[in-house]
C-alpha positions, 0 to 999 in steps of 0.5 A: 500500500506504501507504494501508492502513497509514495512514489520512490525514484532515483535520478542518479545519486539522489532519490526522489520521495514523492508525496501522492495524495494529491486530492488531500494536499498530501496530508498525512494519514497513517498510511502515507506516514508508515509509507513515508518512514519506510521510504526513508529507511530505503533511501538511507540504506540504498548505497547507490543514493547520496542525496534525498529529495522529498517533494509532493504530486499536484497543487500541495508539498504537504497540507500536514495531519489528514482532518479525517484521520485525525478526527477518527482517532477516539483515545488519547492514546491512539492520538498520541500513537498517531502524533508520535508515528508522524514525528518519527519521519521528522526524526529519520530526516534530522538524523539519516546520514544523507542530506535532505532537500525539501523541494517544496511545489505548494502549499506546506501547512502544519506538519507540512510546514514543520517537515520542509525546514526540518530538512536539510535545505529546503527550495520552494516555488513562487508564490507557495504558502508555509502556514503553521495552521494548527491554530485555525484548528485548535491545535498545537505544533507537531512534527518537530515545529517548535524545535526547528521554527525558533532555531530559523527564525528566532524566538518572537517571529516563531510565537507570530507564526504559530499564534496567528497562523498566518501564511508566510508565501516562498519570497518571506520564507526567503527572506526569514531564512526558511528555504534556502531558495525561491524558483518559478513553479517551472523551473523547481525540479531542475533547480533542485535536482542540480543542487542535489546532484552536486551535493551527491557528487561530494564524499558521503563519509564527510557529508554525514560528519557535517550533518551530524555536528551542524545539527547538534546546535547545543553543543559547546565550543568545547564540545565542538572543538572535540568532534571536529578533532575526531572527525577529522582524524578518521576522515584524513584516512579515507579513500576518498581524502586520498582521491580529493588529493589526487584530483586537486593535483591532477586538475579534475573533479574527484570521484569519491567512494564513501571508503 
């Protein structure tokens, strides 16, 4: 049933998760959420892909939690189990080895909102909405959104944010620092995809040693200085430090391995 929910395709490196409910926005139903972590699972542990794309069909990236599934949930326990099943794909995204580009084609409310900046760089066409909606409902964030919106965009405009439930279209976005670029709807695909594919060209082993420390934004100078220390210390014995070498002596791009 997965497959339905959720197309997988790669184009080189980089794989291609594609969000297929379109009629709904691709809100998330419990379907499309198992579908969506079990996707993930297959991108990090495919070696043929180095970056992931995540995107959604028709006029939506992702319009958040499916109002129907949510409003089918009938114990507190099952809505916990839902909220924290959702969660669970913003957890793989934050901590997968593999960069992750949200390629965000429409309107990214609630949870949608929350998942796109949870990646690891987000792009968005013109004139897209991001909306922290859960106010309109009643609700409160999930999906990571009050560890990840604050850390963008500061204290004050995160509460605005979520207590007006305003739209914040792609050129704001830009602006705040919530995607790291704004393209015309037609020309979305193409821009992201050369992003993608040139992050995939560069060595995994120090792509995922950035990932892991950029990410640990708490942690001291102290505690920095010392993973910094580590991680160059394993990655000045790999092949592919041995190849970047070689290349920039021989004048050519480097062909890195992952070893």
């Amino acid at each position: 049933m997965s497959e339905e929910v959720i197309k997988y395709e790669r184009e080189d490196r980089v794989a291609i998760l594609t969000l297929n409910r379109p009629k709904s926005l691709n809100s998330m139903s419990l379907e499309l959420i198992n579908g969506w972590i079990e996707k993930l699972h297959q991108a990090e542990h495919d070696p043929e892909v180095r970056v992931v794309v995540l995107t959604g069909e028709g006029r939506g990236f992702c319009a958040g939690g499916d109002l129907a599934s949510l409003d089918n949930l009938k114990t507190t326990e099952e809505r916990r189990r839902f909220v924290a099943q959702a969660g669970m794909v913003v957890k793989l995204i934050h901590s997968m080895s593999k960069p992750v580009i949200a390629m965000v084609n429409g309107v990214a409310a609630g949870a949608g909102f929350n998942i796109a900046i949870a990646c690891d760089l987000c792009y968005a066409a013109q004139g897209v909405k991001f909306i922290q909606s859960f106010a309109n409902i009643g609700l409160a964030p999930d999906c990571g959104g009050y560890y990840f919106l604050a850390k963008a965009v500061g204290l004050a405009k995160a509460k605005e944010l979520m207590f007006t439930a305003r739209p914040v279209e792609a050129a704001e976005a830009h602006t705040l620092g919530l995607v790291n670029d704004v393209f015309p709807a037609e020309e979305l695909r193409e821009k992201t995809l050369a992003v993608a594919k040139q992050i995939a060209g560069a060595a995994p082993l120090a792509l995922a040693m950035m990932k892991k420390e950029i990410n640990n934004f708490g942690a001291s100078l102290d505690e920095t200085l010392t993973y910094e220390s580590m991680a160059m210390a394993m990655l000045l014995g790999t092949e592919d430090f041995r190849e970047g070498i070689q290349a920039f002596a021989e004048k050519r791009p480097p062909v890195f391995n992952g070893k």
